[in-house]
C-alpha positions in Angstrom: 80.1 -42.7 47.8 79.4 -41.6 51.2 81.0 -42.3 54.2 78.6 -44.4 55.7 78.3 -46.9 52.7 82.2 -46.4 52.1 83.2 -49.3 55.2 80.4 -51.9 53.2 80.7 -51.1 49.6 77.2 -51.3 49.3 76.0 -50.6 45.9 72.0 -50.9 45.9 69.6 -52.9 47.1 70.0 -56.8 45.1 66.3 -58.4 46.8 63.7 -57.4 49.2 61.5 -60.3 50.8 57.9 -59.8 51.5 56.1 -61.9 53.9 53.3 -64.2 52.6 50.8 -66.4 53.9 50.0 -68.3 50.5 53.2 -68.6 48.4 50.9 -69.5 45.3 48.3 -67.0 46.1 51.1 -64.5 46.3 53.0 -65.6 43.3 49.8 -65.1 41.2 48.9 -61.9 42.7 52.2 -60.3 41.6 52.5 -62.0 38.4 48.9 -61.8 37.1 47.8 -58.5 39.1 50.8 -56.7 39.2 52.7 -58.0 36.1 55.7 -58.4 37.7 58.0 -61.1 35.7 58.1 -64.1 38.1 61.9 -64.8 37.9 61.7 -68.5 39.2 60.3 -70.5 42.2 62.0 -72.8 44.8 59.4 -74.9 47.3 58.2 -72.3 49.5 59.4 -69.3 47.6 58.2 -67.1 44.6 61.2 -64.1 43.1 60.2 -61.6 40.6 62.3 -58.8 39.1 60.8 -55.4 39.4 63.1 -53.2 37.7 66.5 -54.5 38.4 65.4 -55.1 42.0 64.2 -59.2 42.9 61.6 -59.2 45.3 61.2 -62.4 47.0 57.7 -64.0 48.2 58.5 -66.6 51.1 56.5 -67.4 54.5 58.3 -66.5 57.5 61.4 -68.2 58.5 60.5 -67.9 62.2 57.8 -66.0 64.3 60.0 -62.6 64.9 59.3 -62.2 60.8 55.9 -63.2 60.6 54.5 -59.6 60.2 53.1 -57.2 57.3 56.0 -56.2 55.1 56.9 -52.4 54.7 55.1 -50.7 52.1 56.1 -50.6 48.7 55.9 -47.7 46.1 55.4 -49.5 42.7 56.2 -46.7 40.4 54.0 -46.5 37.0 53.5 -44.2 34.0 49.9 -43.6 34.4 48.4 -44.0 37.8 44.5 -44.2 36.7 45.0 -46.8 34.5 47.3 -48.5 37.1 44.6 -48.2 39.7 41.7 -49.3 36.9 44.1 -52.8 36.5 44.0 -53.0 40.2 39.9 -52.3 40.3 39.8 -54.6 37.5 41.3 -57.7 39.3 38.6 -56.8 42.5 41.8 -56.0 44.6 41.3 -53.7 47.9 41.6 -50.6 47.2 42.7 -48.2 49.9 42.6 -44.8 48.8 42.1 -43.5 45.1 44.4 -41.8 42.9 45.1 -38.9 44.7 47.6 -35.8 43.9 50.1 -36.4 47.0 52.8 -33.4 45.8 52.5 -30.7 43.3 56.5 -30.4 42.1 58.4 -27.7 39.8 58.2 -30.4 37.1 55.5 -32.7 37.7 52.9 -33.8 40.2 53.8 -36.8 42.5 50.3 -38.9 42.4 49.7 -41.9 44.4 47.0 -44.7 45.2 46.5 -47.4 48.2 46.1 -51.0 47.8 46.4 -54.0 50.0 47.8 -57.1 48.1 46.6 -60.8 48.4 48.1 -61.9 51.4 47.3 -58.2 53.5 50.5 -55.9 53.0 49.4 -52.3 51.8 51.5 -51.1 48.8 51.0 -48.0 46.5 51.4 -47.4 43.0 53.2 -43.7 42.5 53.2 -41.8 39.2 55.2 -38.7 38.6 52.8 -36.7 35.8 55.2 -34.5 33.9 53.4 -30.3 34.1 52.2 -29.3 30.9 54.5 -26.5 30.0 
């Protein structure tokens, strides 16, 4: 553990909140587009797991949080089908699969998309190197 964490015992992150407009347009997005498992809803508020990590769909509390969310890197095992899905469902794509890092071991590939309610995400795929 490193000294900076060491004070707080922080372990990893437990939930990340993303700022919607349209709870229910939101909730769909991520459950039907995405695939995300919707965990369970409260009035006003949508949580899904996404790998051990909750992410939480809500409207802003106040006007200070009523922005875009930071972008998120939803990793996947094959980023040209991941983009197809997202083609599929007529969401905005942003930029197309594109080869970001060429690594030792793998490539680092990465596409652009804006979700239903405006925030940009990505979708990242490390491609193992044919050896």
């Amino acid at each position: 553990m490193s000294a900076a964490t060491a004070g707080l015992g922080i372990q990893n992150i437990g939930q990340i909140s993303i700022i919607v407009k349209d709870v229910e347009r939101a909730t769909a997005f991520y459950r039907d587009v995405l695939g995300l498992p919707l965990l369970f809803t409260v009035p006003g508020m949508a949580f899904f797991d996404c790998g051990g990590v909750r992410l939480m769909l809500g409207t802003a509390s106040s006007p200070e949080y009523d922005h875009p969310s930071s972008i998120f890197y939803f990793r996947v095992p094959d980023i040209q089908a991941g983009h197809a899905r997202l083609v599929e469902h007529g969401v905005e794509i942003l930029a197309p699969p594109l080869l970001i890092a060429p690594m030792p071991s793998h490539d680092l590939w990465m596409t652009a998309f804006r979700d239903s309610e405006g925030n940009i995400h990505q979708l990242m795929s490390e491609v193992p190197r044919a050896v």
